[in-house]
N, C-alpha and C positions, 0 to 999 in steps of 0.2 A: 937867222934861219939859213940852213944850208943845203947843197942842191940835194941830200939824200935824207933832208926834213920833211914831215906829211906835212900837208897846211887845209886848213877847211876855207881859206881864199878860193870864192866862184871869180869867174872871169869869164871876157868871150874874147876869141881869137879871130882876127880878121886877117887873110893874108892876099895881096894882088898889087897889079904895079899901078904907079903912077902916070900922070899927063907929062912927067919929066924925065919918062926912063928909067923911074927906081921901082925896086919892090919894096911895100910898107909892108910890113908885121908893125897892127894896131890891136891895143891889149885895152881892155876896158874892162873895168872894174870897180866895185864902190867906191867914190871918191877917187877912182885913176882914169884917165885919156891918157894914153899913150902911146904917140906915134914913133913906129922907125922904120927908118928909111936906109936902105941899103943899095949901091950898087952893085948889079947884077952878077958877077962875078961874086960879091960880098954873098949874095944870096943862095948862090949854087955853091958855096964851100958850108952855110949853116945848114943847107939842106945836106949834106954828106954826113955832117959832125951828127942829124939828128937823126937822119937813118943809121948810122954808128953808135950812136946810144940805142935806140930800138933794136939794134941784133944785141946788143949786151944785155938788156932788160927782159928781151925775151929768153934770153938762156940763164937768165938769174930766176924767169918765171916758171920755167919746167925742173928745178931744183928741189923747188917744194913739196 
């Protein structure tokens, strides 16, 4: 599967920091626990990268 695959995988999204300093993005899903832990710096460049996919996605969405 690739990132521009549909999938009918539900999932829940947990995002907040840790007792150590980090931010977890934890992905839960049938049969997944999945914790990641990022430092904070780590975390404010995936939060640019995903507001930078939301302004592409939103301009691919008013195309239609």
């Amino acid at each position: 599967m690739g990132i521009d695959s549909e999938s009918d995988l539900v999932a829940n999204l947990q995002i907040g920091p840790t007792s150590l300093g980090m931010v977890r993005i934890y992905i839960e899903a049938e049969g997944i626990d999945l914790p990641l832990d990022f430092d904070p710096e780590e975390a404010e460049e995936i939060a640019e990268e995903l507001r930078a996919a939301a302004q592409v996605a939103r301009k691919r969405g008013k195309r239609c």
